[in-house]
Biopython code that builds the backbone (N, CA, C, O; Angstrom):
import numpy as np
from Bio.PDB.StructureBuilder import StructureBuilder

atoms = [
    (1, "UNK", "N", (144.228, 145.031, 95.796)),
    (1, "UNK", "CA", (143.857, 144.266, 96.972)),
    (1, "UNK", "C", (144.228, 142.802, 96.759)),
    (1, "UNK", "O", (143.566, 142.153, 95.948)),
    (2, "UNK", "N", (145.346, 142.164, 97.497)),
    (2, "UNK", "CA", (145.615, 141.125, 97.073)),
    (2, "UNK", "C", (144.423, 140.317, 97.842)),
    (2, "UNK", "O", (143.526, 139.680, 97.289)),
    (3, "UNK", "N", (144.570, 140.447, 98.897)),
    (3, "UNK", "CA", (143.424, 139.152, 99.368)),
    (3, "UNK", "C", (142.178, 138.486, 98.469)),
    (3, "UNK", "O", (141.862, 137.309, 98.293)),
    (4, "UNK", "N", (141.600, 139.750, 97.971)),
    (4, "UNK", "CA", (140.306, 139.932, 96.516)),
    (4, "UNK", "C", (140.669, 138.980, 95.612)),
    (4, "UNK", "O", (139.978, 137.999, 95.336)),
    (5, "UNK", "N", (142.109, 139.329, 94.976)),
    (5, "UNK", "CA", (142.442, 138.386, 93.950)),
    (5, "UNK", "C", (142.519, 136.989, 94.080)),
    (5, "UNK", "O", (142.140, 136.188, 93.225)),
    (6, "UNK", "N", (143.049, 136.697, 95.239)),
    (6, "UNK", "CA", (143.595, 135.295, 95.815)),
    (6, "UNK", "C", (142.100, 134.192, 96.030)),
    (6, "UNK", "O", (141.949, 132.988, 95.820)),
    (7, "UNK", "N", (140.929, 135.538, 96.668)),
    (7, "UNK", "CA", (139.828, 134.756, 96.752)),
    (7, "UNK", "C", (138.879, 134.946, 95.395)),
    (7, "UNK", "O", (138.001, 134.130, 95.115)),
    (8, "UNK", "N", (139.109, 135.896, 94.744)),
    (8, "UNK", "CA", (138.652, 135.283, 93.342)),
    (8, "UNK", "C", (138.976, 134.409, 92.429)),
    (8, "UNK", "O", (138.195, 133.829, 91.674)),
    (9, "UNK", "N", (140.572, 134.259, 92.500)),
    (9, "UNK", "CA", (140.842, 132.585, 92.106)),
    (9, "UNK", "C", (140.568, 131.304, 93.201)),
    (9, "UNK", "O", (140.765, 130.090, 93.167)),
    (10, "UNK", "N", (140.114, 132.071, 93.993)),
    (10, "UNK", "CA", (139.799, 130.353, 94.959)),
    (10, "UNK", "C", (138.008, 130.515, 94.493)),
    (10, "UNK", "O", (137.379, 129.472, 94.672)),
    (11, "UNK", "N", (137.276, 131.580, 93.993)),
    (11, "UNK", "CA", (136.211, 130.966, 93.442)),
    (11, "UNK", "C", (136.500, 130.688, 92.343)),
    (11, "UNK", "O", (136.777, 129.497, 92.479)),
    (12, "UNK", "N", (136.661, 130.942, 91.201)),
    (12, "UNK", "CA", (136.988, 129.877, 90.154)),
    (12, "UNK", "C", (137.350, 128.985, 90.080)),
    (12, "UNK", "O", (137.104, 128.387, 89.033)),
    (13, "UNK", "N", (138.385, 128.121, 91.399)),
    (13, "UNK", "CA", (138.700, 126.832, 92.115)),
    (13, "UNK", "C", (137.310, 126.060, 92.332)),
    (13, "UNK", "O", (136.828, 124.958, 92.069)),
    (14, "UNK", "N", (136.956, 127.192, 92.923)),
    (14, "UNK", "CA", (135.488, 126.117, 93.708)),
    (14, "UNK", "C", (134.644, 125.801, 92.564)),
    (14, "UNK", "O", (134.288, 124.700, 92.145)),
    (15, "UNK", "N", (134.311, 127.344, 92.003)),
    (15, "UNK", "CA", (133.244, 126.362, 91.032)),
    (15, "UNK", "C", (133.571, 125.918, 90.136)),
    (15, "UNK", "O", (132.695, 125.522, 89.368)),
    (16, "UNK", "N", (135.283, 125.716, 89.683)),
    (16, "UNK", "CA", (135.179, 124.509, 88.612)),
    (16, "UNK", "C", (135.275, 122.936, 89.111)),
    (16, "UNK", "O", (135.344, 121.911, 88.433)),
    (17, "UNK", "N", (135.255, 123.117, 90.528)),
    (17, "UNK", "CA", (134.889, 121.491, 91.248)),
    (17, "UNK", "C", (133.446, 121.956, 91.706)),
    (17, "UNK", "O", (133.010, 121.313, 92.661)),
    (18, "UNK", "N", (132.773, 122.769, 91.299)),
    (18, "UNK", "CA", (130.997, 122.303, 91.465)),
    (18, "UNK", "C", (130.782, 122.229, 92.742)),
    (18, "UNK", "O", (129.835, 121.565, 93.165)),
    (19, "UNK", "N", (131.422, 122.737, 93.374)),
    (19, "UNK", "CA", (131.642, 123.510, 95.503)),
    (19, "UNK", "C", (131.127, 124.631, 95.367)),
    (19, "UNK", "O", (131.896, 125.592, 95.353)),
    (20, "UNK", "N", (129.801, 124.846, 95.238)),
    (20, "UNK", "CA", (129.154, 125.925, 95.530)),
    (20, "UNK", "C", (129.158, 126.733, 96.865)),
    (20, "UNK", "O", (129.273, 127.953, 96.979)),
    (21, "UNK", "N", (129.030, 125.938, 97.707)),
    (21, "UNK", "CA", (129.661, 126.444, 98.996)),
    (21, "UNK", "C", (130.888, 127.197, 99.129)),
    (21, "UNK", "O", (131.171, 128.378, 99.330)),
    (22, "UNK", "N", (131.459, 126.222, 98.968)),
    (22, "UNK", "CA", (132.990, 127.271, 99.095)),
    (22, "UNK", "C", (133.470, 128.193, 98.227)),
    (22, "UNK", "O", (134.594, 128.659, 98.415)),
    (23, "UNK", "N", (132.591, 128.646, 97.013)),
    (23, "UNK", "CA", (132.498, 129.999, 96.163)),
    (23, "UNK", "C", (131.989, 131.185, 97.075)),
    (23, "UNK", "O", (132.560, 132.246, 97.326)),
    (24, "UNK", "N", (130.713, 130.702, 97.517)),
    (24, "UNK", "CA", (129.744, 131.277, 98.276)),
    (24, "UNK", "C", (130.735, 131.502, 99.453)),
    (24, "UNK", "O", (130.825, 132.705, 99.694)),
    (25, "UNK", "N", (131.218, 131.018, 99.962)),
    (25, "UNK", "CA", (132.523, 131.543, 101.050)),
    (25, "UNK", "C", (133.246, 131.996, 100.931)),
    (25, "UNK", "O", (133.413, 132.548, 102.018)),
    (26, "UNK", "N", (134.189, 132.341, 100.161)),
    (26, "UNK", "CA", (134.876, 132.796, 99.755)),
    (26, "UNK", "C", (134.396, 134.389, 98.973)),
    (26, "UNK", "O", (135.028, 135.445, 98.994)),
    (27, "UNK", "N", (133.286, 134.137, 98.423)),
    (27, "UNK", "CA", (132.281, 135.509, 97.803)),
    (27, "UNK", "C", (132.357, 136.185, 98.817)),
    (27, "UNK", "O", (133.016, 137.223, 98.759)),
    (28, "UNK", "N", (131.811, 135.865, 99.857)),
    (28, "UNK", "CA", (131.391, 136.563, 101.062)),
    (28, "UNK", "C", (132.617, 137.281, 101.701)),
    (28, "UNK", "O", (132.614, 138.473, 102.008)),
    (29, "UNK", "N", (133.917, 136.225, 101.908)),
    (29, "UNK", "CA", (134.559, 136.939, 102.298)),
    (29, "UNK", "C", (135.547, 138.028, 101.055)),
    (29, "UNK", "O", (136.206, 138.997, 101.431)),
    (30, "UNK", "N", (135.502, 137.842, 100.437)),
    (30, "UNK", "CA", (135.780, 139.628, 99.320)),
    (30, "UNK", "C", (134.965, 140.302, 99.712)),
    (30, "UNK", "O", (135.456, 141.371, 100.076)),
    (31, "UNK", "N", (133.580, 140.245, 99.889)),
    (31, "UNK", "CA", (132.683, 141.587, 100.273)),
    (31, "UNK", "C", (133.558, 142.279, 101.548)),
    (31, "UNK", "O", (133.841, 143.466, 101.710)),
    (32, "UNK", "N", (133.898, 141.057, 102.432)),
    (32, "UNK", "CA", (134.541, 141.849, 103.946)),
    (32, "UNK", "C", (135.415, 142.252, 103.348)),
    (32, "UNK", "O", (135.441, 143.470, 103.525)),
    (33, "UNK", "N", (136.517, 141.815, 102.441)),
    (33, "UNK", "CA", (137.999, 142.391, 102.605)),
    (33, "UNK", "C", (137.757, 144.256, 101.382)),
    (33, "UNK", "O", (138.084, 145.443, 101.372)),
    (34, "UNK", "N", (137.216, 143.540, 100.837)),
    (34, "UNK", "CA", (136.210, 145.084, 100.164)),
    (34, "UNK", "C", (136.227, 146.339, 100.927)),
    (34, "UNK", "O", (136.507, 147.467, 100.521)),
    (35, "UNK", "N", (135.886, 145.961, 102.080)),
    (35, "UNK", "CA", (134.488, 147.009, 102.859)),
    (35, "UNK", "C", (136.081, 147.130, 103.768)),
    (35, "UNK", "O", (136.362, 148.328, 103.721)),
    (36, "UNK", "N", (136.991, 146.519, 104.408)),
    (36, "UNK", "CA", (137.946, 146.521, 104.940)),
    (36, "UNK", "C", (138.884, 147.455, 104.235)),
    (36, "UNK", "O", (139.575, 148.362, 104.698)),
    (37, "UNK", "N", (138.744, 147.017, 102.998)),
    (37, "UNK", "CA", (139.701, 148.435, 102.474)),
    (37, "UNK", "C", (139.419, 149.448, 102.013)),
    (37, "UNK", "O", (140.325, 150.032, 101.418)),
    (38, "UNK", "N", (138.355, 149.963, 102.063)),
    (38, "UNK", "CA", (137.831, 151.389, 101.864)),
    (38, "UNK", "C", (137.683, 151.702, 103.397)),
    (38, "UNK", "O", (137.445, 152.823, 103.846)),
    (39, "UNK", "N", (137.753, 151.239, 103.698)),
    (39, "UNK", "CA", (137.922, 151.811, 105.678)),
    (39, "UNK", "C", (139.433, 152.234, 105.761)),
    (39, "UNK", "O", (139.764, 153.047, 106.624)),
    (40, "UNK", "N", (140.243, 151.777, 105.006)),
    (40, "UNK", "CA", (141.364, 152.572, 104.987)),
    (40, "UNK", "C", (141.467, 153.237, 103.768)),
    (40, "UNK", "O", (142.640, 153.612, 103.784)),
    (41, "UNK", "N", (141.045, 153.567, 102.866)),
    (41, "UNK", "CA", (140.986, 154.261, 101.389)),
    (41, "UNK", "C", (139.550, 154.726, 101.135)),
    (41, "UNK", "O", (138.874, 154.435, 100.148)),
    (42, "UNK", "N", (139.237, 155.379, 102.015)),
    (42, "UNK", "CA", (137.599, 156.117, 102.335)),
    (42, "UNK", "C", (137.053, 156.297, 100.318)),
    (42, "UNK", "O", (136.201, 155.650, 99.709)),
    (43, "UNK", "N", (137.964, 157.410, 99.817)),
    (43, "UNK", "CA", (137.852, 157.719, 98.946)),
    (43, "UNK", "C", (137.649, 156.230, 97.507)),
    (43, "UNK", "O", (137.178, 156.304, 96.372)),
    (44, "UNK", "N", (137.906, 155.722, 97.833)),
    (44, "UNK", "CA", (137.352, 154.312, 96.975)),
    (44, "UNK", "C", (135.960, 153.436, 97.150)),
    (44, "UNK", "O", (135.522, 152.525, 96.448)),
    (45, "UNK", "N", (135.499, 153.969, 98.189)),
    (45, "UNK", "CA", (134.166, 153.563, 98.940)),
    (45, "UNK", "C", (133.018, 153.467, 98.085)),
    (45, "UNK", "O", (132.300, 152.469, 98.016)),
    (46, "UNK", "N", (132.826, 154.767, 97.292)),
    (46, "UNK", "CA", (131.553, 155.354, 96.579)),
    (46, "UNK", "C", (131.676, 154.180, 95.314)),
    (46, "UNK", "O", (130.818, 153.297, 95.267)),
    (47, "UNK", "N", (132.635, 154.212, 94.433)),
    (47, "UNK", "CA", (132.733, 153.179, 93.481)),
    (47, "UNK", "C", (132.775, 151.702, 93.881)),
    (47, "UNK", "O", (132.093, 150.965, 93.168)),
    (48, "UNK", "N", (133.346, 151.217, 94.735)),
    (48, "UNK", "CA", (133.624, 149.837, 95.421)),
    (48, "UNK", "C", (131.714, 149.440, 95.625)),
    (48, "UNK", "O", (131.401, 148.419, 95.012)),
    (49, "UNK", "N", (131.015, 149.852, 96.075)),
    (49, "UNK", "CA", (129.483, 150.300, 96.405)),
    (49, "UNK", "C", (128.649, 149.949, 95.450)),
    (49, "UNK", "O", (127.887, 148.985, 95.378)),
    (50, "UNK", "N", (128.924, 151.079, 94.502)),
    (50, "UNK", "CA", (128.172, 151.539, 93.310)),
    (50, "UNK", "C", (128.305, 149.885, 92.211)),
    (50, "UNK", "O", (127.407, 149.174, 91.760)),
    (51, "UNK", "N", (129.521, 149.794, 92.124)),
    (51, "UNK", "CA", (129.659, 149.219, 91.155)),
    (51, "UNK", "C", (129.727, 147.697, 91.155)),
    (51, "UNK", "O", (129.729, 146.872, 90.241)),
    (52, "UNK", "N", (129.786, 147.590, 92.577)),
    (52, "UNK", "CA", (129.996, 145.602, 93.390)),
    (52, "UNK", "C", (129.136, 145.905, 94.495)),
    (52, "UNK", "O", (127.947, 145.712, 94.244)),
    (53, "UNK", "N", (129.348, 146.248, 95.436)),
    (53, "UNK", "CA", (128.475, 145.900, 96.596)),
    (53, "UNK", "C", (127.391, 146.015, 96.809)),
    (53, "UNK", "O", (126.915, 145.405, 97.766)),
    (54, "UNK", "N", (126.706, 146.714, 96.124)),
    (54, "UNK", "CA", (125.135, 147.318, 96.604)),
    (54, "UNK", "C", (124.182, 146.479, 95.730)),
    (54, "UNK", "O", (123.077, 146.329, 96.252)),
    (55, "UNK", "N", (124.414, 145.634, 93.991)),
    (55, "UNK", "CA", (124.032, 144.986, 93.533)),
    (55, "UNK", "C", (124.570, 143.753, 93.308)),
    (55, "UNK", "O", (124.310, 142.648, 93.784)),
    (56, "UNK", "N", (125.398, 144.143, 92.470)),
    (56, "UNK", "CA", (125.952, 142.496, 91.866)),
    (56, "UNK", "C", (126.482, 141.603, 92.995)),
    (56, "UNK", "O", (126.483, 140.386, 92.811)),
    (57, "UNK", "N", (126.830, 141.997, 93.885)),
    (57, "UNK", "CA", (127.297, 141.439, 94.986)),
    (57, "UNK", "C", (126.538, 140.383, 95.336)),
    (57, "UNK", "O", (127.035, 139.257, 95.309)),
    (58, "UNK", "N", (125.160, 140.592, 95.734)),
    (58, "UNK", "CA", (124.037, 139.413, 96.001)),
    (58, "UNK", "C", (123.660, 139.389, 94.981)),
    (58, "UNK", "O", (122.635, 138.815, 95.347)),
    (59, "UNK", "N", (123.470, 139.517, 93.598)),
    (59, "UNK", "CA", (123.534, 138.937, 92.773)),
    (59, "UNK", "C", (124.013, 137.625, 92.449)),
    (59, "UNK", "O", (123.378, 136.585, 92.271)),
    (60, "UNK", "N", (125.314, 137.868, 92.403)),
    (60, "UNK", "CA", (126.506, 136.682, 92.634)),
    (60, "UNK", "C", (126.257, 135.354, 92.783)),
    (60, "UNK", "O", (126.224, 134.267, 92.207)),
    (61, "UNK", "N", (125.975, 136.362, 94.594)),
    (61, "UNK", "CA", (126.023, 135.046, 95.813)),
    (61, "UNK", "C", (124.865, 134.358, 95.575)),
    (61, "UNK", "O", (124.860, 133.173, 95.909)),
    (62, "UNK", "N", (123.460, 135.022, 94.862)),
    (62, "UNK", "CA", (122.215, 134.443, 94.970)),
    (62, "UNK", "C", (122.465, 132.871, 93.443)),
    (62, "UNK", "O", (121.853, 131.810, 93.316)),
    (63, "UNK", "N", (123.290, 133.311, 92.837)),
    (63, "UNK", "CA", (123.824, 132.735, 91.350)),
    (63, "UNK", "C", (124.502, 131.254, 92.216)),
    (63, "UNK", "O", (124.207, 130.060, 92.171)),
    (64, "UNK", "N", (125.339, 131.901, 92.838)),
    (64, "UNK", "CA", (125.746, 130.295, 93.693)),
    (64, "UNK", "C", (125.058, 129.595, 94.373)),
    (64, "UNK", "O", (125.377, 128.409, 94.302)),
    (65, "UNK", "N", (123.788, 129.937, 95.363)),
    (65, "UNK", "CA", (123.198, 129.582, 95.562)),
    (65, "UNK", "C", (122.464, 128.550, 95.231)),
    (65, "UNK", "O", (122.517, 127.437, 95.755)),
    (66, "UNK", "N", (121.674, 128.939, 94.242)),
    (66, "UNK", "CA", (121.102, 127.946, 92.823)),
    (66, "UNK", "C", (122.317, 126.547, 92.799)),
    (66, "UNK", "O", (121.804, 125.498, 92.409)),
    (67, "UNK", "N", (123.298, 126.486, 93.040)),
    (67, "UNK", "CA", (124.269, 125.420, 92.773)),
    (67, "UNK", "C", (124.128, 124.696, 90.884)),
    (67, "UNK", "O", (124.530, 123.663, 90.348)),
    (68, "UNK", "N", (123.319, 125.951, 90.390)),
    (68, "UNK", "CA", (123.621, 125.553, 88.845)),
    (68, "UNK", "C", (124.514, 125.823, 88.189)),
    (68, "UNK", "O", (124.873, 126.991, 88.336)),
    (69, "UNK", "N", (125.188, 125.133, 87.345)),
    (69, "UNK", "CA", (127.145, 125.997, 86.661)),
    (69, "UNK", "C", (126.692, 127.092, 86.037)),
    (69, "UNK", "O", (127.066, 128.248, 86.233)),
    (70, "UNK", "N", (125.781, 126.663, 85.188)),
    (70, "UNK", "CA", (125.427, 127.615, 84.146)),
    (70, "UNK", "C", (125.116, 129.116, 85.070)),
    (70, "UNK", "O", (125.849, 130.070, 84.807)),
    (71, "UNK", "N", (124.438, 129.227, 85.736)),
    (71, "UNK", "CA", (124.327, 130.258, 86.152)),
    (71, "UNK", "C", (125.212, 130.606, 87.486)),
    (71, "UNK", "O", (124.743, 131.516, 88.170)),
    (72, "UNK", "N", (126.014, 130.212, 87.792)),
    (72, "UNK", "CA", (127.077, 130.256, 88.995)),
    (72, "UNK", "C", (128.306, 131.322, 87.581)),
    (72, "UNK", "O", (128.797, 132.447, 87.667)),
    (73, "UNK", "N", (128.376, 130.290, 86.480)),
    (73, "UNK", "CA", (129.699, 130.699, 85.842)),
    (73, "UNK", "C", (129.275, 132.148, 85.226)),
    (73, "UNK", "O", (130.092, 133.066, 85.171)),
    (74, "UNK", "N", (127.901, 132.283, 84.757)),
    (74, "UNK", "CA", (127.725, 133.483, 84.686)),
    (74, "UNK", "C", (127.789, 134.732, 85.616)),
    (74, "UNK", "O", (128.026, 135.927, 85.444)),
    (75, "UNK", "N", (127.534, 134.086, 86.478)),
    (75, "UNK", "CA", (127.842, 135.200, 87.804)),
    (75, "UNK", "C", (129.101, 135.457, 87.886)),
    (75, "UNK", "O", (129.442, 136.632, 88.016)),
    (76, "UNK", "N", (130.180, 134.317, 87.823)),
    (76, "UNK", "CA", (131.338, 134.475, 87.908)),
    (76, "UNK", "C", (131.830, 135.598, 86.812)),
    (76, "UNK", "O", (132.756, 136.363, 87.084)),
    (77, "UNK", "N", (131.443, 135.620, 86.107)),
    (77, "UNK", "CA", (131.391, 136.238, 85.160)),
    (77, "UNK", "C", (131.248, 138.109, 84.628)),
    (77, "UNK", "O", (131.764, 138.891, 83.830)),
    (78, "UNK", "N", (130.137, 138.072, 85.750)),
    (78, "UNK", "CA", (129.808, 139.278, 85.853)),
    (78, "UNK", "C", (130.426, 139.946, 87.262)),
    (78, "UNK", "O", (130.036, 141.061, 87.607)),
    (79, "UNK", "N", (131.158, 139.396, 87.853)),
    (79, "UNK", "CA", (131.617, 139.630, 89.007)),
    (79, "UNK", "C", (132.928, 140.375, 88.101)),
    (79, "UNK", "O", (133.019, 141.600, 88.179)),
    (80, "UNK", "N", (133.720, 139.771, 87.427)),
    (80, "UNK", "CA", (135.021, 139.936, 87.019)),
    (80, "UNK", "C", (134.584, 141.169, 86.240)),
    (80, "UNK", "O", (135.252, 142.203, 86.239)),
    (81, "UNK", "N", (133.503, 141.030, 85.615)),
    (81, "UNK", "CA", (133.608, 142.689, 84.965)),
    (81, "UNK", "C", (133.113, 143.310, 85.646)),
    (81, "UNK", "O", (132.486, 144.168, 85.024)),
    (82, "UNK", "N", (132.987, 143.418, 86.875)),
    (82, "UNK", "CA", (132.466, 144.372, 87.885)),
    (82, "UNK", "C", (133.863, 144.711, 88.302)),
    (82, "UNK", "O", (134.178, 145.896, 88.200)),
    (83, "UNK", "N", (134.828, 143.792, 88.795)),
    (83, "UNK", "CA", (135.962, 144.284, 89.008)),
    (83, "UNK", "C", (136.610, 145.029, 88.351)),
    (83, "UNK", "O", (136.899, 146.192, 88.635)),
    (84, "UNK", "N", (136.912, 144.410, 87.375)),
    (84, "UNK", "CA", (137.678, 145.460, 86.134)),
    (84, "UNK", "C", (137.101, 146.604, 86.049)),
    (84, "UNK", "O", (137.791, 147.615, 85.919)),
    (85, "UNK", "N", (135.279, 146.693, 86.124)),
    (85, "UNK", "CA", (134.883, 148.220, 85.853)),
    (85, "UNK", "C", (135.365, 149.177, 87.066)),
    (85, "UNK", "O", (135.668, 150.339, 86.798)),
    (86, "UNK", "N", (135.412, 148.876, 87.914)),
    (86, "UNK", "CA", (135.914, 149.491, 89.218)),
    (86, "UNK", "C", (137.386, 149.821, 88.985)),
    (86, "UNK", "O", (137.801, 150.946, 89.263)),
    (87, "UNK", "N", (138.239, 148.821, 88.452)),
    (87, "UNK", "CA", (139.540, 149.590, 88.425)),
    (87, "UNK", "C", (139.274, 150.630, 87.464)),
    (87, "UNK", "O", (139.806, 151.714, 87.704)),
    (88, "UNK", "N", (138.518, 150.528, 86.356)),
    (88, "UNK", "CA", (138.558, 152.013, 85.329)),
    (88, "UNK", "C", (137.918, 152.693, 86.035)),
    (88, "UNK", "O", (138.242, 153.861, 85.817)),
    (89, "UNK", "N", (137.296, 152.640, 86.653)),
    (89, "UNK", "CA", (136.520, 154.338, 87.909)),
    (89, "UNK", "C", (137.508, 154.533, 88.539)),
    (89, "UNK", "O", (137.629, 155.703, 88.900)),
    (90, "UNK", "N", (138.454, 153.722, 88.894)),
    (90, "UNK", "CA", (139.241, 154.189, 89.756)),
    (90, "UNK", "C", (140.580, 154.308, 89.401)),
    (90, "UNK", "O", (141.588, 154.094, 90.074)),
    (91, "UNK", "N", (140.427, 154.753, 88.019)),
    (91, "UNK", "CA", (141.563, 154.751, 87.459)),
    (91, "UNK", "C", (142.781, 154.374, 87.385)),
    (91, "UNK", "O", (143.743, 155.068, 87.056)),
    (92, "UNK", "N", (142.767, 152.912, 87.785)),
    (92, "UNK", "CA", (144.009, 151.871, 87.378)),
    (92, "UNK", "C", (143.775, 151.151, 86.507)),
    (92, "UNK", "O", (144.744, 150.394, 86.454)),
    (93, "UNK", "N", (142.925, 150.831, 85.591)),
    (93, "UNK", "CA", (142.878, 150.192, 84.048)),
    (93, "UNK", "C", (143.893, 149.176, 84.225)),
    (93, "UNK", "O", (143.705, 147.968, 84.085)),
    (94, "UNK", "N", (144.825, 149.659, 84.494)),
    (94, "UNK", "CA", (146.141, 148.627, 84.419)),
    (94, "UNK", "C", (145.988, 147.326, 85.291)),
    (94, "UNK", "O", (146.593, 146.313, 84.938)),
    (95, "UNK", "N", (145.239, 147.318, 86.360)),
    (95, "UNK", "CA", (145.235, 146.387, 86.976)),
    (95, "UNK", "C", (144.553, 144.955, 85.922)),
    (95, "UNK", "O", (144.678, 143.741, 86.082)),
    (96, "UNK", "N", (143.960, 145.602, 85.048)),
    (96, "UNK", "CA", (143.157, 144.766, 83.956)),
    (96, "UNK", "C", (144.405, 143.666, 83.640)),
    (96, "UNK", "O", (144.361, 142.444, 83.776)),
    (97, "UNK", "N", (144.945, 144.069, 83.417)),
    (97, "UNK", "CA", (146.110, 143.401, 82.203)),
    (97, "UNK", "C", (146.868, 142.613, 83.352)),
    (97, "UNK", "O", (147.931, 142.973, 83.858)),
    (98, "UNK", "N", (146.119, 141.435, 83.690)),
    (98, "UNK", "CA", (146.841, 140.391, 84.619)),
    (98, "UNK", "C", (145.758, 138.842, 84.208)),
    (98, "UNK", "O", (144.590, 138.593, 83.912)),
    (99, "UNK", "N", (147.215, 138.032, 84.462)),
    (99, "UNK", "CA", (145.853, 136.205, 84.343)),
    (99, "UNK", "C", (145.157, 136.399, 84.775)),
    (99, "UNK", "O", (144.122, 136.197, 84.140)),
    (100, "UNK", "N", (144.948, 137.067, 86.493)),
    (100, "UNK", "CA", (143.328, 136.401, 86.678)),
    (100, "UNK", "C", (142.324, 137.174, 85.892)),
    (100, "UNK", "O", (141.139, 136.900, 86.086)),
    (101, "UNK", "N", (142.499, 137.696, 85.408)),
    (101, "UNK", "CA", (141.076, 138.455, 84.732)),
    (101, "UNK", "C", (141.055, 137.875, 83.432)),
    (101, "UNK", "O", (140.414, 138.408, 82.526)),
    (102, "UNK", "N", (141.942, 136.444, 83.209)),
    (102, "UNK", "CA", (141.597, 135.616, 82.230)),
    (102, "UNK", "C", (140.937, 134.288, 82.046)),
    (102, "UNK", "O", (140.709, 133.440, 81.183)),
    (103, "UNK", "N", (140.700, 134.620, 83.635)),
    (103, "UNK", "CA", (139.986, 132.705, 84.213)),
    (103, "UNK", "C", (138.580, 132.970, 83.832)),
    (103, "UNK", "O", (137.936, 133.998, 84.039)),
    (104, "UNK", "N", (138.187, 131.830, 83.216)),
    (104, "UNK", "CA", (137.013, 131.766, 83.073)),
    (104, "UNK", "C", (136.590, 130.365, 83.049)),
    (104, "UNK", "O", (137.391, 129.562, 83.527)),
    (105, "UNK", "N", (135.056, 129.743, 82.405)),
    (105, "UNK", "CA", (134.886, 128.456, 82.666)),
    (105, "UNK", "C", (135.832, 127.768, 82.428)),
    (105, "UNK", "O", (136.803, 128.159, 81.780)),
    (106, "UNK", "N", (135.720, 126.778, 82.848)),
    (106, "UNK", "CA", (136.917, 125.383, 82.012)),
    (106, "UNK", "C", (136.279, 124.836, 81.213)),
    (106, "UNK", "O", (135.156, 124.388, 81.444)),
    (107, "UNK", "N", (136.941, 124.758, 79.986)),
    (107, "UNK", "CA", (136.138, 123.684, 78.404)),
    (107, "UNK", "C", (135.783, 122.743, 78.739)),
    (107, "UNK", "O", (134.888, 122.144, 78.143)),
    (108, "UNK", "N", (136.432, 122.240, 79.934)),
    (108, "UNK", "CA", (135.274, 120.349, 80.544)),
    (108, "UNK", "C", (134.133, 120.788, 81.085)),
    (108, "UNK", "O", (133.368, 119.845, 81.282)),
    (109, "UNK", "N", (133.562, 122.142, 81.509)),
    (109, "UNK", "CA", (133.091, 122.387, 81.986)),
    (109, "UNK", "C", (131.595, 122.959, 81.041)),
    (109, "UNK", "O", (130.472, 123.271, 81.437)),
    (110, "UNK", "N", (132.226, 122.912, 79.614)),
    (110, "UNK", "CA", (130.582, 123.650, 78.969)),
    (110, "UNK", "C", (129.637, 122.526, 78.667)),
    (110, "UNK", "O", (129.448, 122.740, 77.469)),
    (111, "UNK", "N", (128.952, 121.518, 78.947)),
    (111, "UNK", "CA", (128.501, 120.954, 78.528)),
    (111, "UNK", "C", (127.124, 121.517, 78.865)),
    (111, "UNK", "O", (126.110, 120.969, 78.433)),
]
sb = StructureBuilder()
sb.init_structure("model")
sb.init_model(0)
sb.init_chain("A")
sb.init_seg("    ")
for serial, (resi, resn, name, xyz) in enumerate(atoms, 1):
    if name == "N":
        sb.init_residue(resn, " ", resi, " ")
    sb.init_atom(name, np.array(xyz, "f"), 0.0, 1.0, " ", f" {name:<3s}", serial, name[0])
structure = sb.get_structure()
């Protein structure tokens, strides 16, 4: 799903400028483009659900909320291995083995 990717590097954009908002916007809209593509790939639905939408999902968003890094980047965090776990249910593993699933905080950023 390219759109997913594009807006998961525009949250790692946002929250390494401390734009909680526009994580939180951008969060939101992956849930739509999510739910948009299992409306055409029915059969990806049950995992897409299980494994992002039904928890970690507002999880996440509740993490940005807070507008704290520390716990925004952890969310960020757990979002990305929510993704990746979904490609191994859904057996593309391979999708793993790309940069973005190498973004993480920025070192100016651990203080």
């Amino acid at each position: 799903m390219w759109e997913v990717g594009k807006r998961f590097r525009a949250v790692h954009d946002a929250l390494s400028r401390d734009n909680y908002e526009l994580a939180a916007y951008h969060w939101d809209k992956i849930r739509i483009t999510i739910k948009n593509g299992y409306l055409k790939r029915p059969a990806r639905r049950a995992d897409a659900e299980a494994i992002l939408l039904n928890t970690t999902w507002a999880e996440v968003n509740e993490a940005f909320g807070t507008r704290d890094a520390g716990k925004a980047w952890a969310a960020f965090d757990k979002a990305r291995n929510a993704c990746m776990a979904c490609h191994v249910a859904e057996s593309v593993p391979y999708m793993n083995n790309q940069h973005l699933f190498d973004l993480s905080r920025p070192s100016s950023k651990t203080k």
